[in-house]
VOBAKE-351638 format. One record per residue (C-alpha): y, z, x. Coordinates in steps of 0.02 Angstrom, whole numbers, plus 32768, in hexadecimal, padded with zeros to 4 digits. Example, Ala and Ser with C-alpha at 12.3 -4.5 7.8 and 13.67 -1.06 7.14 Angstrom:
BEGIN
7F1F81868267/7FCB816582AC/
END
This chain:
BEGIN
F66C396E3E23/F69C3A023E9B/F6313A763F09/F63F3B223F07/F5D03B703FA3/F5BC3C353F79/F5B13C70404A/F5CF3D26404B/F5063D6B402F/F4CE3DD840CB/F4013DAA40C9/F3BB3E6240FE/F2FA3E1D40DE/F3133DBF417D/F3573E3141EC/F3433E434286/F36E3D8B4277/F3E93D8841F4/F47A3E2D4203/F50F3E6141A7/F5963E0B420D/F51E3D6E4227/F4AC3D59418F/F4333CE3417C/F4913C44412A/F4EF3C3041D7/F4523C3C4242/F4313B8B4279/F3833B3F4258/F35A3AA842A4/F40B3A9242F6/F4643ABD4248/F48E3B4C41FE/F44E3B564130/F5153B774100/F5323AC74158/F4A23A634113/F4DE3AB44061/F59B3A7D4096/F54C39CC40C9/F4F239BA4004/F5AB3A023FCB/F5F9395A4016/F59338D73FE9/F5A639183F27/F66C39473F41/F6B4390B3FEA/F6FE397D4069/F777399F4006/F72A39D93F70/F6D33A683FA5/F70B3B203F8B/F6A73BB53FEA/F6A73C753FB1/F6963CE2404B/F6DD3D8B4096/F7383DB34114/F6B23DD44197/F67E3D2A4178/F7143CC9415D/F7113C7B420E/F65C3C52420B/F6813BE84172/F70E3B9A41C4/F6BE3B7C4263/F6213B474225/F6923ABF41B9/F6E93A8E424E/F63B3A6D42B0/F60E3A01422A/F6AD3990424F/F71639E341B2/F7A53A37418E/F79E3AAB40DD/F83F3AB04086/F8A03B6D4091/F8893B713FDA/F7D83B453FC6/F7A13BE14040/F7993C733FB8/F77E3D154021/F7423DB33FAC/F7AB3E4F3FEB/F70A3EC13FA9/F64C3E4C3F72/F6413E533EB2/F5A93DE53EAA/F59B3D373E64/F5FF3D413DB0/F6AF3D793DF2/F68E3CF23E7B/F6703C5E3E19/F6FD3C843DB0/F7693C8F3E3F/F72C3BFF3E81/F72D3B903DD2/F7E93BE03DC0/F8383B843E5B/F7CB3AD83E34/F82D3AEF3D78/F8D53B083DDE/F8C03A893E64/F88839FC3DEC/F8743A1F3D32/F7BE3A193CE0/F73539FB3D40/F6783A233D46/F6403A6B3E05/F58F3A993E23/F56A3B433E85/F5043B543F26/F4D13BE33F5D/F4F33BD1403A/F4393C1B4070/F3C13B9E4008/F3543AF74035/F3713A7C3FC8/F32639B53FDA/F39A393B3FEA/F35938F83F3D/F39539793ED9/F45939373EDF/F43138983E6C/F3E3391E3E00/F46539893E12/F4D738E53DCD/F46F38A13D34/F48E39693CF0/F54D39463CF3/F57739293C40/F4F939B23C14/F58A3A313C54/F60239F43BE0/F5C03A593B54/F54C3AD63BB9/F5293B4C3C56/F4B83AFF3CAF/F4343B463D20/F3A53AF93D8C/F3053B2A3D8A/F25F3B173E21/F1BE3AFB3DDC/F1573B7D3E3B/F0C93B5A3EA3/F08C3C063EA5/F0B83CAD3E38/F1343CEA3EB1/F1823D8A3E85/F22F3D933EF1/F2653D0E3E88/F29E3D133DBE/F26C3CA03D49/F2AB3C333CBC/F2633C223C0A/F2993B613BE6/F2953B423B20/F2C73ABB3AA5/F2BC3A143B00/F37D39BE3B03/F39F38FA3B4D/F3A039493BFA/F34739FC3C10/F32C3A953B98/F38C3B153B4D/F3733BAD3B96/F3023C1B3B38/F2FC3CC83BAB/F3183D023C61/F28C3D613CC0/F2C13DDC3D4D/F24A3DCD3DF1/F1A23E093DAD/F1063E5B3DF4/F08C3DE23E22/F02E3DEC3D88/F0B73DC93D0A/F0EF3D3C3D8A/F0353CE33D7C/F0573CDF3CC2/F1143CA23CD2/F0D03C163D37/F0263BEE3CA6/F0C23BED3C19/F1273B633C95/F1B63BD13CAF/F22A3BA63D48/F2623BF33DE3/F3163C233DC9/F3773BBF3E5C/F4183C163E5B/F45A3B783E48/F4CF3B2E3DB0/F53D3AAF3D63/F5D33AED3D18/F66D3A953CB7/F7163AFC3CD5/F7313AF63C14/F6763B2D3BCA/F6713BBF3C55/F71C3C0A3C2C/F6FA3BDD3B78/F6413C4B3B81/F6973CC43BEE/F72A3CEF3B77/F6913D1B3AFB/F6273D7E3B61/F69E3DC23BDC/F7463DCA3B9F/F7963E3B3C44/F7573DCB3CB3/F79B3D473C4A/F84D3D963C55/F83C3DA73CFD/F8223CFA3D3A/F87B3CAE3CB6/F91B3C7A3D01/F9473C3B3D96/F9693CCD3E11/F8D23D2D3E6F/F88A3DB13E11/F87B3E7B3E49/F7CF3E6F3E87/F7C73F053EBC/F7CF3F393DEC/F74B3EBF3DC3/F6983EEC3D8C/F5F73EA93E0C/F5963E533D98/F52E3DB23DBB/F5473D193D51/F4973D3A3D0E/F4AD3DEC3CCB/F5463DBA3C99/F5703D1F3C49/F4C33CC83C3B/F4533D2D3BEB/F4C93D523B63/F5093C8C3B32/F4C83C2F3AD2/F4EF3B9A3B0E/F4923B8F3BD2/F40F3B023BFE/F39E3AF53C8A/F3773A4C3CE8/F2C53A573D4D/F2EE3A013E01/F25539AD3E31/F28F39D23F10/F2693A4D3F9A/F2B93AE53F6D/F2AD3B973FC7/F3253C1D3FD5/F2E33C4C4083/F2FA3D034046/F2543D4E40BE/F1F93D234145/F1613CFC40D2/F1E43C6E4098/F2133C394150/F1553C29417D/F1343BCD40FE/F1BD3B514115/F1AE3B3441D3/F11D3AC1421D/F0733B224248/F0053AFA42B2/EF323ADB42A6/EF293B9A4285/EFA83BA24214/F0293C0A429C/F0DB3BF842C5/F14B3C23434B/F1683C084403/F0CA3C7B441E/F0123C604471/EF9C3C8543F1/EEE53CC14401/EE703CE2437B/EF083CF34319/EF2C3CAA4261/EFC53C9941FE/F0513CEA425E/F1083CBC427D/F1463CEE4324/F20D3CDF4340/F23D3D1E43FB/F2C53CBE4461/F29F3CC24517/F2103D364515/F1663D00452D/F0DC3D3F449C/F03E3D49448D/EFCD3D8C43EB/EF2E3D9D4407/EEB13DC54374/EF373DEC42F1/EF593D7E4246/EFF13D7C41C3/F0533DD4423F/F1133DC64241/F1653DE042F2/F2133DC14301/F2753DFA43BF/F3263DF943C7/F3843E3F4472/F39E3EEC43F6/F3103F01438E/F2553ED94359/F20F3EBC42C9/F1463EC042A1/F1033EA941EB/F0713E664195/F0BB3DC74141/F0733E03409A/F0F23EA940A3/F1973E2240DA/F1F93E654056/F1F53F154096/F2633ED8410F/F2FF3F1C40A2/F2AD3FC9408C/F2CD3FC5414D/F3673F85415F/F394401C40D3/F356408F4151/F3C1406A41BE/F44D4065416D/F43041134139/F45C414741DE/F4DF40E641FC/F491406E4287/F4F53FCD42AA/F45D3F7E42DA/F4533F2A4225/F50A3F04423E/F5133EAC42E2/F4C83E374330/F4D53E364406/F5353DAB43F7/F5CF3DD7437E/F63C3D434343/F6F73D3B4332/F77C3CC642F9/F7973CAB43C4/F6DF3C8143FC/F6663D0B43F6/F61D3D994480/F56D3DDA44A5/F5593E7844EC/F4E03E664587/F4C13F0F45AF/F5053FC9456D/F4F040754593/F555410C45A6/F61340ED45E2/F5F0403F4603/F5CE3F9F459F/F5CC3EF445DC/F5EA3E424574/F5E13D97459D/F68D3D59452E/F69F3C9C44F5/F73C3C6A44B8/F7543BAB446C/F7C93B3144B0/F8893B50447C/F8573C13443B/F88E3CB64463/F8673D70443C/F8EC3DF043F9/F9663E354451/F9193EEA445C/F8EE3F8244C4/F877400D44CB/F89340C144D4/F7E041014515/F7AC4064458E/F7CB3FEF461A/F7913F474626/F75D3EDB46C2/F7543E2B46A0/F7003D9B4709/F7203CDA46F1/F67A3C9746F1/F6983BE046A5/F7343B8F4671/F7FE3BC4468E/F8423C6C4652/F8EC3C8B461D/F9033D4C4629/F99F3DA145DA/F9943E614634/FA513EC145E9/FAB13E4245DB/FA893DBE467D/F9F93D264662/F9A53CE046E5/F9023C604702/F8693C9D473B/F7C63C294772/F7223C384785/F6EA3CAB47EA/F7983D1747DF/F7C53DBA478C/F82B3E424754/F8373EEA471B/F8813F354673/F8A43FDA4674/F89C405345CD/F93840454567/F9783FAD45CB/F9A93F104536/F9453E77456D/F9053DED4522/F8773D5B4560/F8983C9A4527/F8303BF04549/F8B13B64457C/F83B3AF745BB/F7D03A6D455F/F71B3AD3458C/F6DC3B854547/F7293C0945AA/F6923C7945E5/F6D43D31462E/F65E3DCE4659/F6BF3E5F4606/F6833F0B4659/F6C43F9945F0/F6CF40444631/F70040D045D9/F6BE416E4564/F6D2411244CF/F69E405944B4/F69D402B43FB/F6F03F9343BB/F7824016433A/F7ED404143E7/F8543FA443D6/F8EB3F9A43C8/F9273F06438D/F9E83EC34394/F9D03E06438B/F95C3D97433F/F9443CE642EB/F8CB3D134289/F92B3D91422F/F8B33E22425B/F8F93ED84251/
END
């Protein structure tokens, strides 16, 4: 059995936590990230080396990284990075295309990157094997409550292992969801069980260009291809799709009403690193500051270094109405966190405002940033921890702690670790324009333009 791990999803019902170019499966909860407890689950039913992840570009390095923390290395060929996000159909045929190159017929369950899932659900997972022979096969929650930011499955005729599939249900209002949950429907996990042969076979049927587009061995246009969800597109038309009930902890973690109710509480039912007085129900999340909430219930307080967030926990999945706001006018706060990862390390700007910024830069043992220049600033960098090896036009030299140098505008340079700890440097940029575009770039392993 393979693993495919679906990893490009961006999460805007958790921001401020959870942004653009850091979305919420690579935030780490308790000391893991939910991308590397999925990739964990992925090994123990494949191995290491039978798991294939669908990502972007902006995240392509997280997933490697991430991998790589875990004590892995992820085949070239088994990282499938979308040029442009057509949603899940188009990437589980990608995905089931290379398995059927690589090694012939075989069944490979899909995990969405961003979920919970209990550790019990993978000998589950295995007993529905030879049901994928002949169908798709989804798995289904049995709810706990009539939640309506999740859709539902209507299971029907009873086979050896599951039901056929008698309807889907899109997320409804809380009404229709109480009566989803009387009839026994199930929560739709956004997880299946898929043979390479049934899903081209059902896919030739139901959606013949995508069909022609994955079948053969060379990538497909992608750009060409329709967004369409495997849902909308291949299982509610066949005929031939089965749902499997996995008795586990499940949660998608897709609000905060979801992260409260996963994380410990205390006698009043709070959470967070908060003092609470005459307060009920409310999740704090605030690195480094010190709260208190006095006299307030079912509140939702989440500070980040760039932004705030305050909402009854009732009215969580506003959250995306926000983030929709701002993307209206073009604010990068839903894009960036202040600490930005890169193939290199990652920075964190520390303080900005007018002609200057200032960043605390980390680079990883053994990496190095492009070879680039900017046309509109200058750059003052201090070793604070670790060894420096600084390329300024053409001549390197070592800097240590505690030394520095100056790159002017328009001068080629280029920053590289070659020591065995993080390199730490204090970048000071001065100039009338700051933004990441003016870089130049004219070397770099990681093929960036």
């Amino acid at each position: 059995m393979k693993s495919i791990i679906l990893a490009g999803g961006v999460g805007t019902r958790l921001w401020p936590l959870s942004r653009e170019y850091y979305p919420k499966q690579f935030i780490q909860f308790d000391g893991q990230s939910l991308f590397q407890k999925t990739c964990e689950r992925a090994i123990i039913l494949s191995g290491p080396q039978g798991i294939y992840v669908v990502t972007n570009e902006i995240h392509r390095y997280l997933v490697i990284n991430q991998i790589e923390e875990l004590g892995y290395h992820l085949p070239d060929d088994h990282l499938l990075v979308e040029p442009v996000g057509k949603n899940t159909l188009p990437a589980i045929a990608w995905a089931l295309q290379r398995i059927r190159k690589n090694d012939g017929s075989e069944t490979a369950v899909v995990f969405p990157s961003d979920h919970v899932l209990g550790a019990d659900a993978l000998d589950q997972i295995r007993c529905a094997e030879p049901l994928a022979e002949d169908c798709l096969v989804t798995f289904g929650i049995r709810p706990d409550s009539p939640h309506t930011g999740y859709g539902y499955i209507k299971p029907g005729k009873a086979l050896e292992i599951g039901n056929r599939v008698d309807e889907f249900k899109e997320k409804p209002d809380e009404k229709t969801a109480a009566r989803y949950v009387q009839k026994g429907y199930l929560w739709n996990s956004g997880i299946f069980l898929l043979s390479t042969e049934c899903f081209f076979s059902e896919l030739e049927r139901y959606q013949p260009a995508l069909f022609q587009a994955f079948n053969s061995e060379m990538s497909p246009d992608y750009a060409s291809l329709p967004a369409i969800s495997i849902d909308y597109g291949l299982l509610e038309h066949s005929q031939n799709v089965a749902v499997v009930p996995l008795a586990t902890e499940w949660s998608d973690l897709g609000t905060f009403k979801a992260l409260y109710d996963h994380e410990e509480h205390d006698a009043s039912g709070n959470v967070g690193n908060a003092e609470f007085i005459g307060s009920q129900g409310n999740y704090v999340k605030a690195q480094g500051k010190h709260v208190g909430l006095i006299g307030v219930n079912n509140l939702v307080v989440v500070d980040t270094a760039d932004a705030l967030l305050v909402c009854d926990k009732n009215n969580a999945e506003q959250v995306k109405e926000l983030v929709g706001r701002y993307n209206a006018t073009g604010d990068p706060v839903t894009r960036f966190n202040r600490q930005v990862h890169r193939p290199w390390g990652s920075y964190t700007i520390l303080e900005e405002g007018g002609p200057y910024k200032i960043k605390r830069v980390t680079v990883k043992p053994g990496e190095k940033l492009s070879l680039q220049l900017h046309h509109h600033r200058s750059e003052h960098w201090v070793v604070v921890r670790g060894t420096a090896e600084v390329e300024l036009n053409g001549e390197t030299r070592l800097l240590r702690k505690g030394e520095s140098t100056y790159v002017h505008s328009g001068m080629l340079h280029r920053l590289r670790n070659p020591g065995v700890i993080p390199l730490e440097v204090i970048e000071v940029q001065l100039g009338e324009y700051l933004e990441e575009d003016d870089i130049v770039r004219f070397d770099d392993q990681y093929g960036r333009k």
